[in-house]
PALUM-831138 format. One line per field, with one value per atom (N, C-alpha, C): residue in one letter; atom name; x, y, z. Coordinates in steps of 0.001 Angstrom, whole numbers. Layout:
r = (A_...) .
a = (CA_...) .
xx = (X_...) .
yy = (Y_...) .
zz = (Z_...) .
***
This chain:
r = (X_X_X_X_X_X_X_X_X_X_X_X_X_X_X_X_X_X_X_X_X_X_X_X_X_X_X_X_X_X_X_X_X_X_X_X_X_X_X_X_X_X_X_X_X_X_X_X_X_X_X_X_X_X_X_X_X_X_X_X_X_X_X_X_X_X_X_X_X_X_X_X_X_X_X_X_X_X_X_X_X_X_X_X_X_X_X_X_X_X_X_X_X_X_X_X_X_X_X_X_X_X_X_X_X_X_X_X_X_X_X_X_X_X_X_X_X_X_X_X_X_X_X_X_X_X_X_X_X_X_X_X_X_X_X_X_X_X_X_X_X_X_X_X_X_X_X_X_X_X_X_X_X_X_X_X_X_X_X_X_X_X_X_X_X_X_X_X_X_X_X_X_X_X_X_X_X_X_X_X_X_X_X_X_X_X_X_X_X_X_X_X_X_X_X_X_X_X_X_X_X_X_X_X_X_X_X_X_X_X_X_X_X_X_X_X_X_X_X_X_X_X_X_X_X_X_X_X_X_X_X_X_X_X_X_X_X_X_X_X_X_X_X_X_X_X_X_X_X_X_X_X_X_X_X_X_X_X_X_X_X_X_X_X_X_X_X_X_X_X_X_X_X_X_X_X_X_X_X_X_X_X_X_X_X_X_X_X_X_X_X_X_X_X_X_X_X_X_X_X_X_X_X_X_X_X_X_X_X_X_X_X_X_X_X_X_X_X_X_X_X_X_X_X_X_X_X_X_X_X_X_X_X_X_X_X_X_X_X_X_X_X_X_X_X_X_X_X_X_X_X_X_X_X_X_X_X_X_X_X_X_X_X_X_X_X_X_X_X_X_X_X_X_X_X_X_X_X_X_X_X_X_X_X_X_X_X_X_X_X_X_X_X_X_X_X_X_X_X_X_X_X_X_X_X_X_X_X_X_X_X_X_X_X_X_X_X_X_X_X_X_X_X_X_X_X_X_X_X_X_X_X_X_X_X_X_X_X_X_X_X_X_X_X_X_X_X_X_X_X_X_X_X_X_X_X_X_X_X_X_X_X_X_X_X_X_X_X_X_X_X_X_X_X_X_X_X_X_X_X_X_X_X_X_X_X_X_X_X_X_X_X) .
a = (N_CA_C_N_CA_C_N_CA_C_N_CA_C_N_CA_C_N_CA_C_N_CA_C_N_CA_C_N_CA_C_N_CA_C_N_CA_C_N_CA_C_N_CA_C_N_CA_C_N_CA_C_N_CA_C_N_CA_C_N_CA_C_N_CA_C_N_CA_C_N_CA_C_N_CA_C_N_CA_C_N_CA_C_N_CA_C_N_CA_C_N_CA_C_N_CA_C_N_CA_C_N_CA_C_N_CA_C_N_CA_C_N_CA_C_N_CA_C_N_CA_C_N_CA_C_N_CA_C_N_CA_C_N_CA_C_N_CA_C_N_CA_C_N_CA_C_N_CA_C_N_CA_C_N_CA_C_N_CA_C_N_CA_C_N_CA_C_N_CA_C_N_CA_C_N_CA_C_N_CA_C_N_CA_C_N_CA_C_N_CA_C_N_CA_C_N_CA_C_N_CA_C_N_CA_C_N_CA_C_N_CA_C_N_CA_C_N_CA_C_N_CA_C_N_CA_C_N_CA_C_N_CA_C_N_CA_C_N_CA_C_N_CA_C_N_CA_C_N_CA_C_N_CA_C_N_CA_C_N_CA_C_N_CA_C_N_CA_C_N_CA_C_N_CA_C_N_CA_C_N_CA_C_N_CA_C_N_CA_C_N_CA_C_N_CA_C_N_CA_C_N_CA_C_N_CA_C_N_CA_C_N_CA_C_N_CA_C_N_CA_C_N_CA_C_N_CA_C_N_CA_C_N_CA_C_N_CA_C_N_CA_C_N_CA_C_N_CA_C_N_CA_C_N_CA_C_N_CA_C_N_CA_C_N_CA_C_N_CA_C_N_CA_C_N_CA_C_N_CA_C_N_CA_C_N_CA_C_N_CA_C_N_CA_C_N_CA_C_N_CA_C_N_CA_C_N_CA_C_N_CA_C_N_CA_C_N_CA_C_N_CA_C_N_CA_C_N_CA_C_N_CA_C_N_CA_C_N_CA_C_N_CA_C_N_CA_C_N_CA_C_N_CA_C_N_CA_C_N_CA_C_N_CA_C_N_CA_C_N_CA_C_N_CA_C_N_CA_C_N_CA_C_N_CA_C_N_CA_C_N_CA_C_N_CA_C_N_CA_C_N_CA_C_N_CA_C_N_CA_C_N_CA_C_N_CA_C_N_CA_C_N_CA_C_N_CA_C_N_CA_C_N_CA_C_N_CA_C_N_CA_C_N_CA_C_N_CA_C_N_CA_C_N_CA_C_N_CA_C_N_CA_C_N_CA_C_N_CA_C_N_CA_C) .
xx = (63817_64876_66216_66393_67660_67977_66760_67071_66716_65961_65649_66721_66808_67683_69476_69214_70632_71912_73077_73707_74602_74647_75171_74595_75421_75177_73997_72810_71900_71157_70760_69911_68830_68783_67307_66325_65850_65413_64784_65434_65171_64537_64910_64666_62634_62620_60965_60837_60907_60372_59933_60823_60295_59232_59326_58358_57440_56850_55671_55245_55752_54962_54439_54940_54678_53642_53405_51885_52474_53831_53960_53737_53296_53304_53966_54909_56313_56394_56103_56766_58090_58042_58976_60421_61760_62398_62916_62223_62994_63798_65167_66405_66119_66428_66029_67515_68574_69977_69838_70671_70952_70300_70455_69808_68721_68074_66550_65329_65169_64141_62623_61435_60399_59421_58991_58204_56534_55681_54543_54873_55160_55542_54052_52793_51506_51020_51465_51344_52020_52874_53714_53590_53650_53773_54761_55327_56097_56132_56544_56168_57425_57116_58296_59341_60631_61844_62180_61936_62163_63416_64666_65348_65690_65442_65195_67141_67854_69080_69299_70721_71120_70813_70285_69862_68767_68161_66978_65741_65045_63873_62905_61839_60529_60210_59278_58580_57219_56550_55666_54049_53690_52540_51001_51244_50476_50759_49559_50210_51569_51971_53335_53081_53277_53056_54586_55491_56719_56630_56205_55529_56569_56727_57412_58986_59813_60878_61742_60922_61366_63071_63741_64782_64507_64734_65099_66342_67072_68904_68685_70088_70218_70498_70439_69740_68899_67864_66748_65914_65017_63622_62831_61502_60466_59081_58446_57935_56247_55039_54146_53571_54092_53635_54413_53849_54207_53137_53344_52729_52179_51263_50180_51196_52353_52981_52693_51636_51401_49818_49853_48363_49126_48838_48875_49940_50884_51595_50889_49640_48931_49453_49562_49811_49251_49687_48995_49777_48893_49487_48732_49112_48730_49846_49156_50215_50891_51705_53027_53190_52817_52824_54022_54855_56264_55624_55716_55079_56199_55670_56870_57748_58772_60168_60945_60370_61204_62008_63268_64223_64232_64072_64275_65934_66762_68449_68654_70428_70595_70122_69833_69766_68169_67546_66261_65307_64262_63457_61780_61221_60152_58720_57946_57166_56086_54832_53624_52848_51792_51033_51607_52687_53452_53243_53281_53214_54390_55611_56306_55635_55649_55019_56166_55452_56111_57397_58557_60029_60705_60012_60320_61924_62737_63966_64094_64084_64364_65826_66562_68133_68504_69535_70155_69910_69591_69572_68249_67046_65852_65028_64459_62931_61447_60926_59986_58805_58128_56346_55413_54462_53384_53725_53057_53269_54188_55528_56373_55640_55682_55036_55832_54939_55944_56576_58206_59144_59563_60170_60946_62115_63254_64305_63809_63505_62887_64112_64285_65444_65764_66085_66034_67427_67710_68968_69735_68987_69208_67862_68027_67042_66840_65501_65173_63785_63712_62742_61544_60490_59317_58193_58703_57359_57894_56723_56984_56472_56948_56346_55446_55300_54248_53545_52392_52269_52615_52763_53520_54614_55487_57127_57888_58962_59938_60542_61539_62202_63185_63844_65125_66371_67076_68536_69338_69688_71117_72106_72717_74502_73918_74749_75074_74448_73775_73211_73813_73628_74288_74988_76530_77171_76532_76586_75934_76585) .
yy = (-13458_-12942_-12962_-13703_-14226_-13064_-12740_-11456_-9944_-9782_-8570_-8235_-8555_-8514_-8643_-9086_-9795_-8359_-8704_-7531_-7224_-8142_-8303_-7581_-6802_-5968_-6290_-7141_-7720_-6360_-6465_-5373_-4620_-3800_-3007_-3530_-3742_-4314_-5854_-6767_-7895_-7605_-7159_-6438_-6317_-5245_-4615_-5958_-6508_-7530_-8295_-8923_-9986_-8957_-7956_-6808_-7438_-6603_-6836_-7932_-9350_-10447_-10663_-10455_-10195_-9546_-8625_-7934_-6164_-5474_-4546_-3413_-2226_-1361_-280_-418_80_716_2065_2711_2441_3290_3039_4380_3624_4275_4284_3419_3022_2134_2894_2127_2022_322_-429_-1237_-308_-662_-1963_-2411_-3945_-3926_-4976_-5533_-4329_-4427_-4069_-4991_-4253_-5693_-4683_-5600_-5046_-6476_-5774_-6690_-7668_-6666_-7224_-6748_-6665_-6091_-5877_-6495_-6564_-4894_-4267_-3313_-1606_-2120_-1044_-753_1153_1743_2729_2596_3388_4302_5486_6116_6038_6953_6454_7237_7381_7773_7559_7126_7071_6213_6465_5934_5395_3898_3503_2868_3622_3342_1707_2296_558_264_-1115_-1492_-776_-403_-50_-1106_-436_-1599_-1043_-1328_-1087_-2125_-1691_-2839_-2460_-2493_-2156_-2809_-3255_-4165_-3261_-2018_-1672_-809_289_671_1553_1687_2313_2658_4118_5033_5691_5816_6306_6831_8598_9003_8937_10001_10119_10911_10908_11358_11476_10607_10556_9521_10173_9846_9257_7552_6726_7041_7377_6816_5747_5473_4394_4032_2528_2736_2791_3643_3943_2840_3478_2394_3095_2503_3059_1468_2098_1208_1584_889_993_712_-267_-811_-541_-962_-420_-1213_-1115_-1583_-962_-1071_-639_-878_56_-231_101_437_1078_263_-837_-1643_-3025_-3606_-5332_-5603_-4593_-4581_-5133_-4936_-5265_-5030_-5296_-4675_-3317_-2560_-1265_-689_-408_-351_1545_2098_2821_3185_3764_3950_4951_4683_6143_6613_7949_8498_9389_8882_10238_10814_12236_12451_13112_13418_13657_14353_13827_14751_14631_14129_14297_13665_13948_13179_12803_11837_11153_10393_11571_11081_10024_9613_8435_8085_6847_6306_6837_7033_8165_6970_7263_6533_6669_6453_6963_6079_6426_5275_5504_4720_4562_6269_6079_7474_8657_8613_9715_10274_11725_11868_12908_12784_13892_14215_15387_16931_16836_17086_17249_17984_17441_18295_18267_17833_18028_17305_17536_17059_16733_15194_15103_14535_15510_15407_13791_13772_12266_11970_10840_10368_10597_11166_12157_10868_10814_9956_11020_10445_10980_10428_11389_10856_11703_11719_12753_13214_14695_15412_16366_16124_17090_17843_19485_19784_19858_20121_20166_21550_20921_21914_22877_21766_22094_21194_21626_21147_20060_19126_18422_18226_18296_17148_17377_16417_17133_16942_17782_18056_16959_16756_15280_14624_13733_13287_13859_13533_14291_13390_13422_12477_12992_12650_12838_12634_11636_11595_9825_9597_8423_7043_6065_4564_4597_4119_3856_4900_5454_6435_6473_7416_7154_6538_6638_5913_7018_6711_8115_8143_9546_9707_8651_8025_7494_8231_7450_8475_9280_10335_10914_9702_10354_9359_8568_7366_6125_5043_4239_3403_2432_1459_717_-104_-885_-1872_-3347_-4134_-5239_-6390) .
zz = (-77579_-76752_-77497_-77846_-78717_-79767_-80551_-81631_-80907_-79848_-79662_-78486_-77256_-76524_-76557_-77848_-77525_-77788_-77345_-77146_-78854_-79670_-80686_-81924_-82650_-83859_-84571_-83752_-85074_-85952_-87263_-87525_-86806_-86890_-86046_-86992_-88352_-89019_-88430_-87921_-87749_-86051_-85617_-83984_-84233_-85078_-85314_-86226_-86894_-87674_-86310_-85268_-84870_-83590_-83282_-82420_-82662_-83746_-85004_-84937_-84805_-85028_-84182_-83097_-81405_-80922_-81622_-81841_-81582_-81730_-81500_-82754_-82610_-83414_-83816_-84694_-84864_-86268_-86346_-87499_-88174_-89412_-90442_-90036_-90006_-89920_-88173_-87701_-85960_-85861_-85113_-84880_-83496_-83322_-82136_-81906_-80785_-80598_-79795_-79608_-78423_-77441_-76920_-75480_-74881_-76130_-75630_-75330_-74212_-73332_-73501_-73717_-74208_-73405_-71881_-71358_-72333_-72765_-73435_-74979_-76196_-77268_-77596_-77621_-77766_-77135_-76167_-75532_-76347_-77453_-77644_-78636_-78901_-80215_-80311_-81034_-81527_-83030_-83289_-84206_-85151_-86117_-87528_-87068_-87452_-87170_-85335_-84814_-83135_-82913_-82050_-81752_-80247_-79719_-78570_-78171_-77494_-77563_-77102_-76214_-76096_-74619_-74114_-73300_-72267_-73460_-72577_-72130_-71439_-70535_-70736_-71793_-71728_-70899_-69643_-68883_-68900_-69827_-70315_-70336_-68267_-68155_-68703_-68992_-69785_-71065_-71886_-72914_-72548_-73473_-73713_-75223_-75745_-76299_-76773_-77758_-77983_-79838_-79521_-80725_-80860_-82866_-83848_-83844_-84231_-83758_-82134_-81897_-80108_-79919_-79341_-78781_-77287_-76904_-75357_-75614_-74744_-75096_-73649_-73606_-73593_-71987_-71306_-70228_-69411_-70285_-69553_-69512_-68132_-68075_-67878_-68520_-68698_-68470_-67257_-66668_-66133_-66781_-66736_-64862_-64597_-63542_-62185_-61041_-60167_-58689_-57810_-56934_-55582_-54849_-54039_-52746_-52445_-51409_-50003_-49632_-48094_-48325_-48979_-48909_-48607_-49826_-50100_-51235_-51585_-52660_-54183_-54483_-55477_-56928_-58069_-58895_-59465_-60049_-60268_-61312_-62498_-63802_-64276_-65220_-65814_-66929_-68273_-69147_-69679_-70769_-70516_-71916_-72357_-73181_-73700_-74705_-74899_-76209_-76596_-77298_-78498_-79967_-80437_-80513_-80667_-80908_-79275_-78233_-77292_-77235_-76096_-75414_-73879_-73994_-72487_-72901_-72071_-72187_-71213_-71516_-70584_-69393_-68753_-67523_-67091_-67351_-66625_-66251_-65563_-65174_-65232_-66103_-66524_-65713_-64660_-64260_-65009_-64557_-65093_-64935_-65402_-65552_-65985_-66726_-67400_-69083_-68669_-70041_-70628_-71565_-71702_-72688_-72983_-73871_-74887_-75969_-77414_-77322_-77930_-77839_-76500_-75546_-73982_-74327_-73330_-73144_-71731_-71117_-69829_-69696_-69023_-68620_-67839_-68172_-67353_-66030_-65607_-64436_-63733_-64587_-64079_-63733_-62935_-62374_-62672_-63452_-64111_-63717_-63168_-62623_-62985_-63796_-63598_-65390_-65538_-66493_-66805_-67885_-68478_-69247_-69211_-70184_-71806_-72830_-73507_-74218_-74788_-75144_-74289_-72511_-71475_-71396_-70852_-69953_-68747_-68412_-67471_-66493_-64993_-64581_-63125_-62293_-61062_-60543_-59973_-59451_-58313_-57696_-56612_-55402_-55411_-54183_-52983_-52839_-51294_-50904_-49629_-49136_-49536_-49553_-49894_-49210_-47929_-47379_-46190_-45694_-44828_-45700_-45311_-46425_-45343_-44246_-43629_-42266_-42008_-41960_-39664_-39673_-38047_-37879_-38903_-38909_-38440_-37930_-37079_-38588_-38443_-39511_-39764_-40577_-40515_-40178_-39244_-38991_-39981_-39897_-41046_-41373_-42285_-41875_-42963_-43683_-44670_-43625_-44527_-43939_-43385_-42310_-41646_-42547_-42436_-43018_-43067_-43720_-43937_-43108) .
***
């Protein structure tokens, strides 16, 4: 934690050195910026030239896949796991493939079972589920409900949610 996380100028060099011992698989030529958090490092590959910006969150309870020339900026999370919410809240993992040359830009949110497509570019702030294809614009414009958490629930009211 001390060398990989920490927010201080350490080398990206010493960052993948201590990955690697960790059991991660990290090409030649990856700049690994500050307070990068990397849940299992045993779980992760990364390809040669890839740049994972600053404070990003691999949470990575399964594989995690970050081919060759791929741009994280910074921010982002990218998260294997996830949970069985309209059951027993179980854990529930599947893994996440970026493939090369893409960009997943600032802040985005990448969950489990994802795959971006070679060159793909997913825009800021994007929540990413499923398949980007590749060498598209990815990004969604704003939130919208999707559906009920539990099934026979009334809608929730309009308006800002109640004050605390």
């Amino acid at each position: 934690m001390l060398l990989v996380s920490n927010p201080l100028q350490i080398s990206s060099r010493v960052r993948r050195v201590v990955l690697v011992a960790f059991g991660a698989t990290i090409g030649e030529g990856v700049l690994l910026r500050p307070r990068l958090r990397v849940r299992f490092p045993w779980k992760l590959t990364v390809g040669d030239r890839s740049w994972i910006g600053e404070d990003v969150w691999l949470h990575n309870q399964d594989q995690l896949t970050i081919g060759a020339d791929v741009v994280v900026s910074q921010g982002t999370f990218l998260t294997t796991g996830s949970h069985a919410h309209r059951r027993d809240m179980a854990l529930i993992t599947a893994p996440v493939v970026i493939e090369d040359g893409a960009w997943v830009t600032a802040r985005c949110v990448v969950l489990g079972g994802t795959r971006i497509g070679r060159s793909a570019v997913v825009s800021p702030g994007t929540v990413v589920s499923g398949n980007v294809p590749a060498g598209v614009v990815f990004g969604q414009p704003r939130g919208t409900v999707l559906g009920q958490r539990f099934p026979g629930a009334g809608t929730p009211a309009a308006g800002p949610p109640p004050a605390p």
